[in-house]
PQR file with spaces between the fields and no chain letter, atoms N, CA, C, O and H, PARSE charges and radii, in Angstrom:
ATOM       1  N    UNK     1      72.939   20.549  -67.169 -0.4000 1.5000
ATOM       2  CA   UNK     1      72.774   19.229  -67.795 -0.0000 2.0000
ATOM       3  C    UNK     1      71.355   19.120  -68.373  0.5500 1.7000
ATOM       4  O    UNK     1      70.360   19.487  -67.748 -0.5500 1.4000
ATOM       5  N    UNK     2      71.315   18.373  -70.114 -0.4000 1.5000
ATOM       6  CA   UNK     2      69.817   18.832  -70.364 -0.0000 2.0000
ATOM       7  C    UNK     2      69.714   17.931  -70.408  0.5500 1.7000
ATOM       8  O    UNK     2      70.734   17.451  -70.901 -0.5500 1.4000
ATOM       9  H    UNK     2      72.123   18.075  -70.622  0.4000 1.0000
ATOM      10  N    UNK     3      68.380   16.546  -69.961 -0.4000 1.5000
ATOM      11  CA   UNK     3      67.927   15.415  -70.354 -0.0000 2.0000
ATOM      12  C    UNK     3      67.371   15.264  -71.441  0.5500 1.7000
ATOM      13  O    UNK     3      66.383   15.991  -71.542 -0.5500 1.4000
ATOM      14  H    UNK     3      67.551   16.936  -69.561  0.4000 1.0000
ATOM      15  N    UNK     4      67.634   14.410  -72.626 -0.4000 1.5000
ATOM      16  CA   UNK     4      66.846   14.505  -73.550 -0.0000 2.0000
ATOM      17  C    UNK     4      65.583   13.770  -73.461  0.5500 1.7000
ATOM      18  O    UNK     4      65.390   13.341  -72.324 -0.5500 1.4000
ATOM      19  H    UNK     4      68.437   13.820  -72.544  0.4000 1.0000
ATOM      20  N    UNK     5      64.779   13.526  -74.200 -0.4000 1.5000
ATOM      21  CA   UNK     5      63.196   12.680  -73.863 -0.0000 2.0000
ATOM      22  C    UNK     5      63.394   11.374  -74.060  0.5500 1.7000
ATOM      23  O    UNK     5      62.494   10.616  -73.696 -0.5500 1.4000
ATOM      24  H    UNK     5      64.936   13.875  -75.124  0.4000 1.0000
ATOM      25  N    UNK     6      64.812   10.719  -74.779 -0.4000 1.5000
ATOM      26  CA   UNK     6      64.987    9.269  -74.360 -0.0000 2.0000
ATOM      27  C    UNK     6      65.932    9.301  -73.067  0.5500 1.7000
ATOM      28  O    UNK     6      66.209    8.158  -72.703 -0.5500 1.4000
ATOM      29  H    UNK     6      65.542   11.334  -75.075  0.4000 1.0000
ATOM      30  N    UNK     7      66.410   10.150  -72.403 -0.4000 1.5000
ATOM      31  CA   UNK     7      67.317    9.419  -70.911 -0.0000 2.0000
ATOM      32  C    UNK     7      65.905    9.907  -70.084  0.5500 1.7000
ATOM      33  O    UNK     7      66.120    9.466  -68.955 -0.5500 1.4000
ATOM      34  H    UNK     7      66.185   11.078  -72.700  0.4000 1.0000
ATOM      35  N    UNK     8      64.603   10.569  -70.047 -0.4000 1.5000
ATOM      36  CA   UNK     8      64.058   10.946  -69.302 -0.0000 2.0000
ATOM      37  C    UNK     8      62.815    9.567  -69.566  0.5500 1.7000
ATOM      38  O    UNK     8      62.178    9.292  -68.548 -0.5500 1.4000
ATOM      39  H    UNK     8      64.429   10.927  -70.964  0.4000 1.0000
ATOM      40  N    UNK     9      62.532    8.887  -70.605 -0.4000 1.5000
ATOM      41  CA   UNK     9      61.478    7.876  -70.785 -0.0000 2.0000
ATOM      42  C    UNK     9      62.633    6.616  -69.601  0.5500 1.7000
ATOM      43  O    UNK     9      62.161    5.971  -68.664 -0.5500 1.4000
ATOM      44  H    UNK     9      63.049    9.110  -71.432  0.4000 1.0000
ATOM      45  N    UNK    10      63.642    6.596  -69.892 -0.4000 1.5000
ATOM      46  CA   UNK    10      64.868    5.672  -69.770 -0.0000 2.0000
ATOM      47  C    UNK    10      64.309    5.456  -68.178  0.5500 1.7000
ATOM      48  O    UNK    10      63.699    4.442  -67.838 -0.5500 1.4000
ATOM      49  H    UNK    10      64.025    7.120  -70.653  0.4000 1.0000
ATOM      50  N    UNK    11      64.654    6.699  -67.168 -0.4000 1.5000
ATOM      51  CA   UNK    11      64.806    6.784  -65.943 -0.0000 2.0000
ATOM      52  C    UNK    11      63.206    6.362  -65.892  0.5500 1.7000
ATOM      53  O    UNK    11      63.008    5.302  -65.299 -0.5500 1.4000
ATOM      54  H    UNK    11      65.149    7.523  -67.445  0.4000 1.0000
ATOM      55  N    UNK    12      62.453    6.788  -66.232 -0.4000 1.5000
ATOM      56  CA   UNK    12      60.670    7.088  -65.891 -0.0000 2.0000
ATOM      57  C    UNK    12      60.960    5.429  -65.811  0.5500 1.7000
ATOM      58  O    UNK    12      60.969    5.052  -64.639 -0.5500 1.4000
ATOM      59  H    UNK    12      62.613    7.650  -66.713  0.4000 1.0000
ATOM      60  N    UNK    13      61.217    4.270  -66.859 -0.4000 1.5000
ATOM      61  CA   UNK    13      61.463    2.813  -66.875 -0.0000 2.0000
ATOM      62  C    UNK    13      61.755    1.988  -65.645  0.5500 1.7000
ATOM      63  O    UNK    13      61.232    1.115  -64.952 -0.5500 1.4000
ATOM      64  H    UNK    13      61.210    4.576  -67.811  0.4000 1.0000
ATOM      65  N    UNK    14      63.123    2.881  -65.749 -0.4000 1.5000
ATOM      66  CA   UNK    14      64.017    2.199  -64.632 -0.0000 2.0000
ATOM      67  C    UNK    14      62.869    2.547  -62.755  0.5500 1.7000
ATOM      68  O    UNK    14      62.560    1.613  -62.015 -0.5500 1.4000
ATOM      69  H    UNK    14      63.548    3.589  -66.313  0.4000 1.0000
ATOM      70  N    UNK    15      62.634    3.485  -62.570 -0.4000 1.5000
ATOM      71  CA   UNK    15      62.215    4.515  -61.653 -0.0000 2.0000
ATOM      72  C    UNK    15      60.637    3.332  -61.426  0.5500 1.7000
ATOM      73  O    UNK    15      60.317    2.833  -60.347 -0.5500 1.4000
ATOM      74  H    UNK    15      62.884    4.244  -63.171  0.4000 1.0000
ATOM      75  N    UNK    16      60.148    3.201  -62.300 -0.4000 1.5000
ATOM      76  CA   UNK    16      58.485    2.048  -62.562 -0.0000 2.0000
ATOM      77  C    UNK    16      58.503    1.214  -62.324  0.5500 1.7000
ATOM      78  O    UNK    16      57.669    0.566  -61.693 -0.5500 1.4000
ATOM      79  H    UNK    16      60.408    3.606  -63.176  0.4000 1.0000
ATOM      80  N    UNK    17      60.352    0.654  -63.129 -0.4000 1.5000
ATOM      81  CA   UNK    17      60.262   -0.955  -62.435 -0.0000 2.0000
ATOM      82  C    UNK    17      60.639   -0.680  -61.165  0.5500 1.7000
ATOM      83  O    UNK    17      59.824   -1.078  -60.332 -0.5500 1.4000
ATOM      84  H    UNK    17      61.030    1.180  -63.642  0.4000 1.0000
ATOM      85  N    UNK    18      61.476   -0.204  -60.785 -0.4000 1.5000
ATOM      86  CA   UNK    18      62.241   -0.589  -59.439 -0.0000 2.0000
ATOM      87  C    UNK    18      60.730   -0.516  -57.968  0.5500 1.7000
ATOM      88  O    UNK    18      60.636   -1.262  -56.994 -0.5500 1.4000
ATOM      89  H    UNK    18      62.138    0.119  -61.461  0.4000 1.0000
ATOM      90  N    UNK    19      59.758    0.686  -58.379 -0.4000 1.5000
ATOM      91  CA   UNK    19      58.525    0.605  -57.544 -0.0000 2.0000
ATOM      92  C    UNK    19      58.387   -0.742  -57.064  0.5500 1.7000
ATOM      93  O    UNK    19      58.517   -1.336  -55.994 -0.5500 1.4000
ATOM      94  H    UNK    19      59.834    1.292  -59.171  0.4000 1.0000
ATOM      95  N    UNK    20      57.842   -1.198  -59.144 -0.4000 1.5000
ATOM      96  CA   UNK    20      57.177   -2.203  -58.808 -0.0000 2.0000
ATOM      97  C    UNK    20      57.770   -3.542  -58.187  0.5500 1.7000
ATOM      98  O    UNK    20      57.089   -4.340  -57.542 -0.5500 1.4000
ATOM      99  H    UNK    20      57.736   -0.715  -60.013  0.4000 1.0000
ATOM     100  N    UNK    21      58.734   -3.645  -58.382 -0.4000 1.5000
ATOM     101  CA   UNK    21      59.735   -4.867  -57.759 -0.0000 2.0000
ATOM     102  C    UNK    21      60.012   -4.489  -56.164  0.5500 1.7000
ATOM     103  O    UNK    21      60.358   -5.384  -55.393 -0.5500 1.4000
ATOM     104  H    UNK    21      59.287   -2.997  -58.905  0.4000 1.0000
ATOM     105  N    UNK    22      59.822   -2.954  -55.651 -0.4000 1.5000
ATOM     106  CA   UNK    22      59.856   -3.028  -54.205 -0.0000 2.0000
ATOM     107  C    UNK    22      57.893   -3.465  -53.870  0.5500 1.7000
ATOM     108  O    UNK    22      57.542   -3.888  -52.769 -0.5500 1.4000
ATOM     109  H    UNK    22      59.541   -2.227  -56.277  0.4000 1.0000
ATOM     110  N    UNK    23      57.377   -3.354  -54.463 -0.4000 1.5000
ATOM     111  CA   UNK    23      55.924   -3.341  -54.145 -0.0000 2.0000
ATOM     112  C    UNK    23      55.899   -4.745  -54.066  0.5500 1.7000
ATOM     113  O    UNK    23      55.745   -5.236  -52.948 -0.5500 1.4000
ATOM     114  H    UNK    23      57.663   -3.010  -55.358  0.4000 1.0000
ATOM     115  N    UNK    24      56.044   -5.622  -55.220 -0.4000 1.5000
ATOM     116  CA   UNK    24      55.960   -7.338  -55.151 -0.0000 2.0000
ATOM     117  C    UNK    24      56.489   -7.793  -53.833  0.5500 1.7000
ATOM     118  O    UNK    24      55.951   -8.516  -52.995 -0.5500 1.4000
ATOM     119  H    UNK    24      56.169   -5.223  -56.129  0.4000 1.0000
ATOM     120  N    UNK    25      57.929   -7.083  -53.828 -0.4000 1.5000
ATOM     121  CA   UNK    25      58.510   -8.012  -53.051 -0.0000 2.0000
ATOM     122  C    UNK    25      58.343   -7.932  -51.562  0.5500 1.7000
ATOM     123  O    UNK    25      59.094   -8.533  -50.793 -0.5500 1.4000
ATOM     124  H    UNK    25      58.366   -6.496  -54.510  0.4000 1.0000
ATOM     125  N    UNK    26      57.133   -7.019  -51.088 -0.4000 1.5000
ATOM     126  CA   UNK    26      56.871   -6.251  -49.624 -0.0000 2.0000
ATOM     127  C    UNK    26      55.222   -7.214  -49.522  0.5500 1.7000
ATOM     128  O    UNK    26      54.648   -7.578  -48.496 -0.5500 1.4000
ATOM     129  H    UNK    26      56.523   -6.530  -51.712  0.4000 1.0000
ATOM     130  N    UNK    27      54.823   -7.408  -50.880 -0.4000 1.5000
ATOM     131  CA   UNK    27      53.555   -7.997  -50.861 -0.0000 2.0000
ATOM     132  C    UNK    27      54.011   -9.678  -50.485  0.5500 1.7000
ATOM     133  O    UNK    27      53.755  -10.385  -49.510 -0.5500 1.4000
ATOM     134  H    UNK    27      55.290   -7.112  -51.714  0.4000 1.0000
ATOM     135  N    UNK    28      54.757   -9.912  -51.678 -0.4000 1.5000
ATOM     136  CA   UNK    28      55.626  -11.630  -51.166 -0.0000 2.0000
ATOM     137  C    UNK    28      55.711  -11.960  -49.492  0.5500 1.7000
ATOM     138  O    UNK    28      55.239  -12.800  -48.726 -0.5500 1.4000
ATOM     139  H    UNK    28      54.966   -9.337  -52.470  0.4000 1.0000
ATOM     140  N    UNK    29      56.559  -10.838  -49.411 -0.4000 1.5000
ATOM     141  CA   UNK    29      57.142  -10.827  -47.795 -0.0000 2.0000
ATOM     142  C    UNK    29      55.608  -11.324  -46.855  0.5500 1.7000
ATOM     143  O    UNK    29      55.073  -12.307  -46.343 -0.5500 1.4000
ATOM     144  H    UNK    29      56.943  -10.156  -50.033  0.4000 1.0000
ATOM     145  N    UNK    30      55.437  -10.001  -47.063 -0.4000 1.5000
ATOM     146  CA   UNK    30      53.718  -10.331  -46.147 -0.0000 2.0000
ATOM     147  C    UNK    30      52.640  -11.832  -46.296  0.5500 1.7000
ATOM     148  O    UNK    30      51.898  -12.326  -45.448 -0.5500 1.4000
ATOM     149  H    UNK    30      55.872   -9.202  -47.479  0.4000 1.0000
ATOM     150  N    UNK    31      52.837  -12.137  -47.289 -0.4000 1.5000
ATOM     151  CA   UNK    31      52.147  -12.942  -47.376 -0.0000 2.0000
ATOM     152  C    UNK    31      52.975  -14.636  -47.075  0.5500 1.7000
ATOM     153  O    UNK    31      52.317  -15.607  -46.701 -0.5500 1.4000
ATOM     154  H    UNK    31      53.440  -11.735  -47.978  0.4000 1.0000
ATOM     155  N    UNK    32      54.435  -14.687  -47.321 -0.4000 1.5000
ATOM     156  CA   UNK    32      55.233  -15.818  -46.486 -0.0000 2.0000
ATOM     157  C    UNK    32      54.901  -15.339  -45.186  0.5500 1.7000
ATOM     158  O    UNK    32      54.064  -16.036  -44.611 -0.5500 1.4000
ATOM     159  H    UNK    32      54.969  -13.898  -47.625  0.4000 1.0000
ATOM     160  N    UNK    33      55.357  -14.253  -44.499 -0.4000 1.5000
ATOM     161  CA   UNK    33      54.746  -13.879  -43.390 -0.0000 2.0000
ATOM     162  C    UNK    33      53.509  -14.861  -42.526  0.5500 1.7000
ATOM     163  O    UNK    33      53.618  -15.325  -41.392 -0.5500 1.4000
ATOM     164  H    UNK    33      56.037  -13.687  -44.966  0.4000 1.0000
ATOM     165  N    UNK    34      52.508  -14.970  -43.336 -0.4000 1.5000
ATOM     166  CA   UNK    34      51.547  -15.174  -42.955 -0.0000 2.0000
ATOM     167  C    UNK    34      51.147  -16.661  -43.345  0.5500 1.7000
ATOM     168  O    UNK    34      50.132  -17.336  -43.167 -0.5500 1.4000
ATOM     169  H    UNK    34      52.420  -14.593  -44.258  0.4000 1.0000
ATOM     170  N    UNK    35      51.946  -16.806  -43.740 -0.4000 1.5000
ATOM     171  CA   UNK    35      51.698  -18.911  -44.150 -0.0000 2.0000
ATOM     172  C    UNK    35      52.424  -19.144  -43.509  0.5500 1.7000
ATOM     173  O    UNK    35      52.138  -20.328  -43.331 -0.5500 1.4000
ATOM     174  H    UNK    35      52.770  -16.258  -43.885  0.4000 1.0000
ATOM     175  N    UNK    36      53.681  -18.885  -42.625 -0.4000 1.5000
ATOM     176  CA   UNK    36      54.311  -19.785  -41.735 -0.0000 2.0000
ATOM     177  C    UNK    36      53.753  -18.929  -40.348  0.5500 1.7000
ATOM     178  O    UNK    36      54.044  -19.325  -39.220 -0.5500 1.4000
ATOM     179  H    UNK    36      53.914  -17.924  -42.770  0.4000 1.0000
């Protein structure tokens, strides 16, 4: 199977956001955490 350089930018996207939306949402957590 060959990836071309748009399904490989595609995933790199998908792969960046999904980080960053586990990163927010571990930072969110912690910090409700800590106000109640």
């Amino acid at each position: 199977m060959t990836l071309s350089p748009d399904t490989i930018a595609l995933i790199a996207v998908l792969v960046v956001g999904y980080v960053t939306a586990v990163g927010l949402g571990t930072v969110a957590y912690f910090a409700n955490e800590k106000n109640y």
